[in-house]
N, C-alpha and C positions, 0 to 999 in steps of 0.2 A: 611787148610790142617794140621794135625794131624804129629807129630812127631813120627816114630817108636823105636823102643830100637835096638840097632845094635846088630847081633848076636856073637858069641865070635869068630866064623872064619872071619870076616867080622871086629874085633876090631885088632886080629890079623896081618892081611894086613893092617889095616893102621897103626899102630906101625911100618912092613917095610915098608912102604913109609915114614912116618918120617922121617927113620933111613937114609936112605940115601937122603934125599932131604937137603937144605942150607936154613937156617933163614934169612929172610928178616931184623930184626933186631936182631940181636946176643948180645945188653945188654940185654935186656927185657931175664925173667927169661923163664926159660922151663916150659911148662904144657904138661902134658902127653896125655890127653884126654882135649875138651873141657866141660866146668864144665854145669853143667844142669841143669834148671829153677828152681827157688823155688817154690816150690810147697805152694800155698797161703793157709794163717791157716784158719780153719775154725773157723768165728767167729759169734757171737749170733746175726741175723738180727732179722728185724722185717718185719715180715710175712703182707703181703697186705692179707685183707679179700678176698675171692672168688667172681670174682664181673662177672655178666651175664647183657647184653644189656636188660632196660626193666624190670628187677627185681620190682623197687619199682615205675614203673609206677602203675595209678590208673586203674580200669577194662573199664571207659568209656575213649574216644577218646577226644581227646582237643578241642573247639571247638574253631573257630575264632572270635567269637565275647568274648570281652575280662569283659566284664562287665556283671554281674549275670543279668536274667531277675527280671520284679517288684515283682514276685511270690516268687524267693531264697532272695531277700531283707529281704521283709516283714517276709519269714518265719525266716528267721536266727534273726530277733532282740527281744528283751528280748520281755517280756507278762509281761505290770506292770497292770494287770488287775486284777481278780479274776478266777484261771485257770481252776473251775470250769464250770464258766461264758463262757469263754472263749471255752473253748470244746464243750459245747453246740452251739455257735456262729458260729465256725468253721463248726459243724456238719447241720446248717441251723435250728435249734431247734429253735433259739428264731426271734422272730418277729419282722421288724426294725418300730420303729415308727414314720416314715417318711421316704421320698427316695426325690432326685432330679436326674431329667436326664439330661446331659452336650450333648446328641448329638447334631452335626452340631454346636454346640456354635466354635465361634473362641478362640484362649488362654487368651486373654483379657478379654473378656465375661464372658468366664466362672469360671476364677480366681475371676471375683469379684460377682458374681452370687454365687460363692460355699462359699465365706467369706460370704456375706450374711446370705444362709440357714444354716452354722452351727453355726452360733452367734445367730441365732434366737432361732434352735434347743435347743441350750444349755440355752437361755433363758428360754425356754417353757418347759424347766426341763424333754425333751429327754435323755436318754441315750444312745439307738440306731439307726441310721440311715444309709440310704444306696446311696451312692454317684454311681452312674450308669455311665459309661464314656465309654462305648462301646470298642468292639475290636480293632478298626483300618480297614482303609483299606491299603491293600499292594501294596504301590505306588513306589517301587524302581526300577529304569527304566532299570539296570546295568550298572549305569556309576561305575567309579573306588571306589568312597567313598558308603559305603552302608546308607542307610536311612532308620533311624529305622520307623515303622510304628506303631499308636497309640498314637499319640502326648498325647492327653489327660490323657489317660492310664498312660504313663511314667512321666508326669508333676503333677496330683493329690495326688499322696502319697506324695511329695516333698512339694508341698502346704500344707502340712495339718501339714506337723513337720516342719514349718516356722511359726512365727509370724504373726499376731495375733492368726492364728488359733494351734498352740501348746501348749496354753495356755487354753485351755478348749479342746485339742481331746487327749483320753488316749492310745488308741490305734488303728491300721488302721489294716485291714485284708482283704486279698481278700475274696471275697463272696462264699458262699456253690453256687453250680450248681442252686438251685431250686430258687435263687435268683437272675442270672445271671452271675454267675461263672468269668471266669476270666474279664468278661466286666464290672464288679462292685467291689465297694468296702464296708466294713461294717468300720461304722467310731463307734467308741465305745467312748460318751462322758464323764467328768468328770460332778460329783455330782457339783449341782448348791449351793453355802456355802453363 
């Protein structure tokens, strides 16, 4: 509630009320009027930006799964290849010179099946080959925890920038469509020295 200003017939009257009414404490000194707020200085704040719900969200929706798929991996990490080479690769241009396929292998199997064929590769002075490991199938039943699907899929790139094989693979790329798209990989080897 907001104080008004009292009008001058209305200050008037109470001057006679004063006049004859008795002080409750008669040392305390006389005031005519009671005195009125100070009025607070204006001083130099600092201004909050303008801020709206969602501003600097991004255009896509969050997703729940909190870890990029094998696809934003591979494409976000550098290209220590020749990116010539490379675009072409990308684009299904060059031709792998060798391929193994991982289907129905279990993780075992095929961890040391694919050490194998790329030690030999890199023996037999391949550059390109194409590591096949199928899509997956989607086996998550809805229980509470979800279950990523494409065991191989998500375990192969991981393989290949570990020991022994990081040492002879230059670069890992998922496959152009015409070679099996996201069910394959192109493994790009180092020069045999």
């Amino acid at each position: 509630m907001t104080r008004r200003r009292l009008k001058p017939e209305e200050v008037e009257l109470w001057k006679k009320v004063a006049e004859t009414a008795e002080r409750l404490h008669p040392e305390r000194p006389k005031s005519e009027l009671p005195k009125p707020k100070p009025k607070p200085q204006k001083t130099p704040t600092f201004r909050m930006p303008d801020f709206q719900v969602g501003a600097k969200a991004g255009a896509t929706p969050s997703r729940d799964d909190l870890m990029p798929s094998i696809a934003e991996q591979l494409g976000s990490g550098p290209v220590r290849m020749d990116r010539k080479t490379f675009g072409k690769m990308k684009r299904g241009k060059l031709v792998p010179e060798g391929k193994i396929d991982l289907h129905g292998m279990t993780l075992d199997r095929a961890h040391s099946v694919l050490n194998g064929f790329i030690m030999r590769s890199h023996g037999q002075g391949k550059r390109l080959v194409l590591v096949i490991t199928g899509k997956g199938k989607h086996r998550d039943e809805g229980g509470p925890i979800p279950v990523r699907f494409g065991v191989l899929k998500h375990n192969v790139p991981q393989w290949l920038t570990m020991p022994p094989l990081s040492a002879v693979v230059l670069q890992v790329s998922e496959a152009h469509l015409s070679h099996g798209g996201s069910g394959a990989y192109y493994v790009y080897l180092r020069r045999n020295r």
